[in-house]
N, C-alpha and C positions, 0 to 999 in steps of 0.2 A: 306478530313475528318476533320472537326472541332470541335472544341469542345464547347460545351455552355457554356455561362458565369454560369449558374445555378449550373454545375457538378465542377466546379473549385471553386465555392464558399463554394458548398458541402465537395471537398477536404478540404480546407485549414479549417473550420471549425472544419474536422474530424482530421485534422493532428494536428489542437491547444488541442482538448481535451484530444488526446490520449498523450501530452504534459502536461495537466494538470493533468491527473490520472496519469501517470509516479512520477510527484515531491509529490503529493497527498500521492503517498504510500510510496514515500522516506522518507517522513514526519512522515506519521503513522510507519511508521517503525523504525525511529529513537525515539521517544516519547514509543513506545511497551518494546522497547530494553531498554530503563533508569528505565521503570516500572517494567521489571522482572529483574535486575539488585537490585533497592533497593527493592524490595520486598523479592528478594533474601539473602539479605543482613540483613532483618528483621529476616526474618523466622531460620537465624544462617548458612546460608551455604555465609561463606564468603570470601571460596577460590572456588567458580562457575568459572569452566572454561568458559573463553571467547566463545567457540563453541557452548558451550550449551546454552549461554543464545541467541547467534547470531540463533540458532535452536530454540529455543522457540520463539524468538522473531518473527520469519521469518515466522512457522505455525501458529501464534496468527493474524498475518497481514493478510494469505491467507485466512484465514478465516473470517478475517471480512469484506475484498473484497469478496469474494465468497457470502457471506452472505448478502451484501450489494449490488450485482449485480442481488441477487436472491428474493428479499424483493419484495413483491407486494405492487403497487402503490393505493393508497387509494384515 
């Protein structure tokens, strides 16, 4: 049984992007987390526990994944 150079090309292409959405939403999620951190910080709550804002940050990111995996293509 062998395998086609086609399907192995197909892998390694799907193993780079699911590598690049990975750092993608490390990214957007490190940049969500700084913005409800000073935004938090505006609005006077400036003893925000760490969890909370790590929570908001983290439902703000799946949402804009989800939202962005669901987006119709024009």
């Amino acid at each position: 049984m062998s395998v086609s150079k086609e399907r192995i090309e197909y892998f390694v292409s799907l193993l780079i992007a699911s590598v690049v959405i990975i750092i993608m939403s490390i990214i957007y999620f490190a940049i969500v987390l700084i913005v409800v951190k000073i935004a938090a910080d505006l609005v006077g709550f400036d003893d925000l526990d760490d969890s909370f804002g790590v929570l908001s940050a983290s439902i703000l990111v799946l949402a804009i994944l989800v939202s962005s995996a669901l987006h119709e293509r024009t």
